[in-house]
DODOFI-597820 format. One record per residue: residue number from 1; y, z, x of N, C-alpha, C in turn. Coordinates in Angstrom, 1 decimal, padded with zeros to 4 digits. Atoms other than C-alpha are relative to their C-alpha. Example, Ala and Ser with C-alpha at 12.3 -4.5 7.8 and 13.67 -1.06 7.14 Angstrom:
2
- resi;n_y;n_z;n_x;ca_y;ca_z;ca_x;c_y;c_z;c_x
- 1;-001.2;000.0;000.9;-004.5;007.8;012.3;001.2;000.0;000.9 $
- 2;-001.1;000.0;-000.9;-001.1;007.1;013.7;001.1;000.8;-000.8 $
***
This chain:
95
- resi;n_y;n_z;n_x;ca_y;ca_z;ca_x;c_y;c_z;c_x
- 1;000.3;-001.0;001.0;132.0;303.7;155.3;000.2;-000.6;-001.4 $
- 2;-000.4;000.4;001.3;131.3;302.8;151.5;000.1;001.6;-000.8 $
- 3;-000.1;-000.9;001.1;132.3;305.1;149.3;-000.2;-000.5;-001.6 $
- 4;000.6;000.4;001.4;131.3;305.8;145.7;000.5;-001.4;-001.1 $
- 5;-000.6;001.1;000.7;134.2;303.9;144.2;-000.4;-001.5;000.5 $
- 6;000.2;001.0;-000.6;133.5;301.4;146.5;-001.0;-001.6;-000.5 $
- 7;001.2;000.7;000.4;129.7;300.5;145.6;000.0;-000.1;-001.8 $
- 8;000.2;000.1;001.3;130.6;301.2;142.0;001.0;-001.0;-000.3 $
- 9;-000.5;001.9;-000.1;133.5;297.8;142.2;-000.9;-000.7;000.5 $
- 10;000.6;001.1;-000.6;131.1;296.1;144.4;-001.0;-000.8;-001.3 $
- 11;000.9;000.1;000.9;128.5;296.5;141.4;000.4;-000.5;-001.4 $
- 12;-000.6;-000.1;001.4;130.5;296.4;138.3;000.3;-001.3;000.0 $
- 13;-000.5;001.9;000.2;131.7;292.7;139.7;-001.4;-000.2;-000.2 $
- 14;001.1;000.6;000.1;128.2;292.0;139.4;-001.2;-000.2;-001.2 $
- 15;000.3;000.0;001.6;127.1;293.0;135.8;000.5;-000.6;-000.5 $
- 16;-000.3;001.0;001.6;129.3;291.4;133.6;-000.4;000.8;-001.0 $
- 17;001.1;-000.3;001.4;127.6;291.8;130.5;-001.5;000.3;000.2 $
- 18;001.5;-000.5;-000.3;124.5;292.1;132.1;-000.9;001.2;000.7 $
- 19;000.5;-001.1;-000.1;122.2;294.9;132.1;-000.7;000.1;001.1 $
- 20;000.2;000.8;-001.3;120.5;293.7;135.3;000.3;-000.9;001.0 $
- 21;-000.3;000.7;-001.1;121.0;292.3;138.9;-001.0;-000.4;001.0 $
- 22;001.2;-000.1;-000.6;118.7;290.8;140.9;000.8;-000.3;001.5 $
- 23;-000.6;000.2;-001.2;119.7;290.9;144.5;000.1;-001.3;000.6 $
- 24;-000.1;000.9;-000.1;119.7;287.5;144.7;001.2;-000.7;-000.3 $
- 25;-001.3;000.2;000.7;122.7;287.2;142.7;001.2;000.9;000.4 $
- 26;-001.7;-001.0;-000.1;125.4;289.7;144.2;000.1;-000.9;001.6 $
- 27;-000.5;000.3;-000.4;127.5;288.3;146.2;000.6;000.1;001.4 $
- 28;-000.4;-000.4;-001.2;128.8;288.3;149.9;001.2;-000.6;000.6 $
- 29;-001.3;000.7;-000.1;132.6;287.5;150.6;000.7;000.8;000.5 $
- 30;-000.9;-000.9;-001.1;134.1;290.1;152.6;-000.8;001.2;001.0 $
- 31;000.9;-000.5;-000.5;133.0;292.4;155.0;-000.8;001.5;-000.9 $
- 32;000.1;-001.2;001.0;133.6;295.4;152.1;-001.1;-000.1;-001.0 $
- 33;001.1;000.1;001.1;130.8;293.5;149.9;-001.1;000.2;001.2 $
- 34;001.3;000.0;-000.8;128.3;293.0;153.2;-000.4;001.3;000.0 $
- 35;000.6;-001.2;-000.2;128.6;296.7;153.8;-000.2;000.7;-001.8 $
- 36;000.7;-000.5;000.9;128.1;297.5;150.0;-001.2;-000.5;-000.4 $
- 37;001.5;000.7;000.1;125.1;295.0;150.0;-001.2;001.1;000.5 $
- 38;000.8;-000.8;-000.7;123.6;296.9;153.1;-000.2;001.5;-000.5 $
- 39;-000.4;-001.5;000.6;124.2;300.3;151.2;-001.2;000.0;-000.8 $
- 40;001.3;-000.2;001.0;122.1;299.2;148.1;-001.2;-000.3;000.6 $
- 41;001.0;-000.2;-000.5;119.6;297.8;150.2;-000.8;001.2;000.9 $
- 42;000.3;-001.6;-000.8;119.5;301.3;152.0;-001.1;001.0;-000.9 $
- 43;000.3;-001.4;001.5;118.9;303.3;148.4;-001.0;-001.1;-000.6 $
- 44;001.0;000.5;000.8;116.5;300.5;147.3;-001.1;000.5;000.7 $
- 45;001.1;-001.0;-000.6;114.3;301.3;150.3;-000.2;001.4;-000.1 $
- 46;000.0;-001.2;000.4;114.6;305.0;149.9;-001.1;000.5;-000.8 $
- 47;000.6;-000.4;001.4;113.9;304.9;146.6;-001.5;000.1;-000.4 $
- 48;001.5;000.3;-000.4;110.5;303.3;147.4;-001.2;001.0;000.7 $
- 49;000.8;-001.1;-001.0;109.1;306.1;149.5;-000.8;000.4;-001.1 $
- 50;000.1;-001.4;000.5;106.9;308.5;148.9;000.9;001.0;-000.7 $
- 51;-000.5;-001.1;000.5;108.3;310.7;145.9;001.5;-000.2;-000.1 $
- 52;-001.3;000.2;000.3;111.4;308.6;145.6;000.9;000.3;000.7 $
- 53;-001.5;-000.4;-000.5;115.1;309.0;146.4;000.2;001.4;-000.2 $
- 54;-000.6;-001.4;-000.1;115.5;312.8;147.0;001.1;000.7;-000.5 $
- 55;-001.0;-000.5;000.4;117.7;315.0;145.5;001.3;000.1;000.7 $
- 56;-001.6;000.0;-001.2;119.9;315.7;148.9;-000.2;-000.5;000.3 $
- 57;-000.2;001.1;-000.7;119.8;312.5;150.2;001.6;-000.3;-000.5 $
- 58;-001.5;000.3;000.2;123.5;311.8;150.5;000.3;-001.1;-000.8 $
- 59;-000.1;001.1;000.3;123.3;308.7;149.7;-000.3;-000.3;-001.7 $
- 60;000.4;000.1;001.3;122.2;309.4;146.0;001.3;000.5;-001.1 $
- 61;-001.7;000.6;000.7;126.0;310.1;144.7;000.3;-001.0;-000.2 $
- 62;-000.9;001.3;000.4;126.8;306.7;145.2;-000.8;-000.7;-001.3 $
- 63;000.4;000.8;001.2;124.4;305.8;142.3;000.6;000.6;-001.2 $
- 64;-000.6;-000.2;000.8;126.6;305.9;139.5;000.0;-000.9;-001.1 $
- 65;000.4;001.1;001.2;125.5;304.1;136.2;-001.0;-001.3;000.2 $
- 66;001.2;000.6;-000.5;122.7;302.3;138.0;-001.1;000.9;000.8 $
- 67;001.5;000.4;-000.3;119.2;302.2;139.0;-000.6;-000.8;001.2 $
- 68;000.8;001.0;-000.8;117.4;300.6;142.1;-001.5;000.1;-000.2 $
- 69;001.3;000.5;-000.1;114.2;298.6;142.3;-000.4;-001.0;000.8 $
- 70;000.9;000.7;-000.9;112.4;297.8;145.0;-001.1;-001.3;-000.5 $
- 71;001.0;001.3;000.7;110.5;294.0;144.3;-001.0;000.0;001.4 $
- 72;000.4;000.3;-001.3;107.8;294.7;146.6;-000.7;-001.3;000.5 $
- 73;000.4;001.0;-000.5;106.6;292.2;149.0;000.7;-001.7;-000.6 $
- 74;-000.7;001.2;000.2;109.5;289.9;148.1;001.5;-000.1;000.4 $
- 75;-001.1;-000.1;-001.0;112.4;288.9;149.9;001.1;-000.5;-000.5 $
- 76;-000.6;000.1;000.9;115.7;288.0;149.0;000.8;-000.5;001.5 $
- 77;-001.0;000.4;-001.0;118.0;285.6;151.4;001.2;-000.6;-000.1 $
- 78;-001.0;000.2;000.8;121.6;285.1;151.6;000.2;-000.6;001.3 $
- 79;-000.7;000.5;-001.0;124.0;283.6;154.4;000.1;001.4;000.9 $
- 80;-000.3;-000.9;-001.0;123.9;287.0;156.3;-001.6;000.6;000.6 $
- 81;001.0;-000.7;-000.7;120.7;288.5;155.8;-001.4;-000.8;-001.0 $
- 82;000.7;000.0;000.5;117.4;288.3;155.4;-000.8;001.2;-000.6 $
- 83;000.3;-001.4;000.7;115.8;291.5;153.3;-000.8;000.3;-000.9 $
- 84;000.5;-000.1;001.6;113.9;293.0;150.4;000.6;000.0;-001.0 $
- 85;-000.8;-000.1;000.5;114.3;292.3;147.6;000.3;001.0;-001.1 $
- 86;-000.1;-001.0;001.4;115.7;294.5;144.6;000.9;-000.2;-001.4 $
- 87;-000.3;000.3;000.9;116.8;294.6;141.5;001.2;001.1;-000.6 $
- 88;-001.0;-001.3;000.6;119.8;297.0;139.8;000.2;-000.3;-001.6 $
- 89;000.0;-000.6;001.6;119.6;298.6;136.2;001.0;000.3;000.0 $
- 90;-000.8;-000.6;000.3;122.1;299.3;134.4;000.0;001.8;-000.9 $
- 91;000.6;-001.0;000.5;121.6;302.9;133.2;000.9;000.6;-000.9 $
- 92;-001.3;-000.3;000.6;125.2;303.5;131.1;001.1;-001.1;000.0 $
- 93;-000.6;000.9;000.5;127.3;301.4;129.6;001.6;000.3;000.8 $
- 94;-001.2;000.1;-000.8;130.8;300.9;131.6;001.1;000.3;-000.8 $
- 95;-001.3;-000.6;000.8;133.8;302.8;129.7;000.9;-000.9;-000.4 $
***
């Protein structure tokens, strides 16, 4: 189970200073980051559909001061997975 706080640590290690993430660049070192990887990878496909990420889609809480973007027809591979790839906005500046 990730929860919001969860994906919002997983993420926050991965800005820095930067306003952008390309999924290429977040990291996989416990099982708590694999399953927040597979999370954004979830809400990136989503997003992609027809008409976007839905209002009640549950899954659209956990976006909190970010953005996903689908890079279509490009892949993104790590030591776990192979996947699409995507990119995360920052959409608010971190308190």
């Amino acid at each position: 189970l990730v929860l919001p706080e969860d994906l919002a640590r997983y993420v926050a290690r991965h800005f820095g200073a930067a306003d952008t993430v390309d999924s290429q660049a977040l990291g996989i070192a416990s099982i708590e980051d694999f399953r927040a990887y597979q999370t954004l990878l979830t809400l990136a496909l989503r997003s992609h559909r027809r008409g976007g990420l839905r209002r009640d889609d549950p899954l659209q809480r956990l976006l909190r001061g970010f953005r996903l973007e689908l890079v279509p027809g490009e892949h993104t591979d790590n030591d776990y997975l192979h996947s699409p790839r995507f990119v995360l906005h920052r959409t608010r500046k971190a308190a």
